[in-house]
C-alpha positions, 0 to 999 in steps of 0.5 A: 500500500502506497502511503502518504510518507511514501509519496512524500518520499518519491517525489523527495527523491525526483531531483535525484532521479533528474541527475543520475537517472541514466547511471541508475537504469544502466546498473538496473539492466546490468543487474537485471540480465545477471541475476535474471538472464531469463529475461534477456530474450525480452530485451533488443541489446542493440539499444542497450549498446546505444542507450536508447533502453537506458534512455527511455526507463529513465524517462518513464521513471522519472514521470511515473516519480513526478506525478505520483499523486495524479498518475491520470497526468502519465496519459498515454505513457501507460498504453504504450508500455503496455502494448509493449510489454504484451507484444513481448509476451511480458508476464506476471512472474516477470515483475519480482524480478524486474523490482528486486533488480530494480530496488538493489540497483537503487540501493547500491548506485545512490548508497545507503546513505541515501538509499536508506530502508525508508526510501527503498520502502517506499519506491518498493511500494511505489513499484508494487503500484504500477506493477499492479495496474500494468499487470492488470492491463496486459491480462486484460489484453491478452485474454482480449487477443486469444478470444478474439476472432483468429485469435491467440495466446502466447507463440504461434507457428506460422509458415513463409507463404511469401519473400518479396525484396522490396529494395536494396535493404528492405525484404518482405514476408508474408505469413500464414498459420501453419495451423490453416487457422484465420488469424486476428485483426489489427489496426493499422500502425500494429505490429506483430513481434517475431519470435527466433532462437539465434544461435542458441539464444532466443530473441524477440523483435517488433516488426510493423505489419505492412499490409492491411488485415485480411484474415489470413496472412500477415506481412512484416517488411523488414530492413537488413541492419548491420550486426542486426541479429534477427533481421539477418536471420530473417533476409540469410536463413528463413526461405519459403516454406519455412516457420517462425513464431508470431505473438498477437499484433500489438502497438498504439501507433495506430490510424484514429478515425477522422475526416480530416486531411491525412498526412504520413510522412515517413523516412526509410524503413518507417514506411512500413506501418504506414503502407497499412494506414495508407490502405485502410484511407484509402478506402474511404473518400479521404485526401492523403498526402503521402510523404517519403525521404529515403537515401536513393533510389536503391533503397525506396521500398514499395515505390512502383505500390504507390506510384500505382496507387496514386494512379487509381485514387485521385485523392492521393498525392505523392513526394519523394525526396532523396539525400542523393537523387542520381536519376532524378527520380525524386520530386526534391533532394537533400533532406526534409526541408521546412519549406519544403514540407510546408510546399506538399502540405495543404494550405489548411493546415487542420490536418492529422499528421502520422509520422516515423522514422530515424530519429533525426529524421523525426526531430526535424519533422516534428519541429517542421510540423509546429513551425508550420502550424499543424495543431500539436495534438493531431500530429501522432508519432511512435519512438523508441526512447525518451520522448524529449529526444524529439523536442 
């Protein structure tokens, strides 16, 4: 039970957090994958490497610390922890594990002087608390997802019906249940995660579902990336006809219902999700305006699709723009300029504007987006890392 004292205690404990939280959460995962290498397979240590991982837990910690007294004030930080942790296939015996390492990491990166048994109390109960709302809503989904029409629980097995290379980095796989079950719906901007052991070591990565829901397959497209243990896998070893395992689509990034003029903006292998959204606006009488930065050619996945596309729907339009345009197959080269995407934008800027990307790639655009008068909260954007990193 999470009392007064204890509040009083972590929110005492917010300016600590401010100046070393990125030392704490890196000791955190450091004690986490030694004492418990069982929850190593959750985690892409690629963005440990970098950081990102570090980044983000310290973020989320630090507003979950802030705003202990109105956890209303989190908004969408709690979703989007959570759909991560169901895309995972995170569990309820996970969270002792998770809190012990997390405690003891406080306790010997602070000292005990600081850390003293009244302040490892309380964030042991403030943690007890947010373990028991998440735990909460991941159970809630996951009944949700395997009593859902095609639905199910935990790892399904299904079979590569198809492996279409899209450019000179990107690689798409279409999948179907090995069991010749339906699979479920999803909204798109979903992803699905793909579950492989790699030379001996399990790992689990998200990848976008790019192509809309048809009841029978799912496609994931995904970019080789250098010393990128499963999209290696996935490019070199798994051919036709052979099985992976697939957890339930999961993810908030998705396409909200509007009538507004739809925006997707994308750079590289952010494509994907919105190949998805595209579709499904489509569909309806929608203006969209359909936006892709990419290195060059080579690498422009899915361009001959939406060149077709904009043949057929006369509300689509649109621009490519490449760092390096040899060909001159681009409508604008260089990077992403403000004018330039104030020039593609409609003159009314009451749009609702979906973008993704690399993350200097985001951070120019979210700031092109404000300066050019898109109203903030109908600009929706899915990153992996602190979110003040794209201010």
């Amino acid at each position: 039970m999470l009392s007064q004292e204890h509040r009083a205690i972590i929110t005492a404990t917010v300016p600590i957090l401010k100046e070393g939280g990125e030392t704490l959460t890196r000791h955190f995962y450091q004690k986490l994958f030694r004492e418990y290498p069982q929850v190593v397979p959750f985690f892409n240590q690629a963005h440990q490497h970098g950081g990102t991982q570090q980044r983000a837990l310290a973020n989320s910690i630090l507003m979950y610390a802030s705003n202990i007294d109105r956890l209303e004030a989190l908004g969408p930080l709690v979703g989007t922890i959570v759909n991560k942790h169901v895309s995972l296939q995170i569990q309820r015996e996970h969270y002792p594990m998770v809190g012990a390492a997390l405690l003891g990491a406080i306790r010997e990166v602070l000292g005990a002087d600081v850390a003293t048994d009244a302040v490892l109390e309380a964030w042991g109960a403030a943690y007890g608390q947010l373990a028991d709302i998440l735990i909460g809503a991941e159970q809630q989904a996951y009944d949700a997802n395997a009593a859902a029409e095609g639905g199910w629980r935990g790892a399904r097995a299904f079979k590569v019906v198809g492996k279409v290379v899209e450019s000179d980095e990107i690689t798409s796989f279409t999948l179907a249940p090995a069991d010749g079950g339906k699979v479920m719906a999803f909204m798109p901007g979903q992803y699905t995660t793909v579950v492989a052991t790699i030379d001996g070591a399990e790992q689990r990565r998200n990848y976008s579902l790019s192509a809309l829901p048809n009841g029978e397959t799912y496609r994931i497209s995904v970019k080789r990336e250098a010393g990128g243990k499963m999209s290696n896998y996935l490019h070199n070893q798994v051919q036709m006809g052979d099985t992976v395992n697939l957890f339930p689509p999961a993810g908030d990034f998705v396409l909200k219902d509007s009538d507004k003029p739809l925006v997707l903006i994308s750079g590289g292998v952010g494509i994907t999700p919105t190949l998805a959204m595209l579709g499904a606006a489509l569909r309806t009488q929608r203006p969209v305006h359909f936006i892709h930065a990419a290195r060059n050619k080579g690498v422009h996945a899915f361009r001959g699709h939406i060149d077709h596309l904009a043949g057929v729907h006369p509300q689509l339009r649109r621009h490519y723009v490449y760092e390096r345009d040899d060909e001159g197959m681009a409508h604008a080269t260089g990077y992403l300029s403000k004018e330039q995407l104030g020039a593609w934008l409609p003159e009314n800027r009451d749009v609702d504007a979906y973008f993704l990307g690399p993350k200097g790639f985001m951070q120019a655009v979210k700031s092109h987006l404000r300066d050019l008068g898109v109203p903030e909260t109908q600009t929706h954007f899915e990153f992996f890392g602190p979110a003040e990193a794209l201010q």
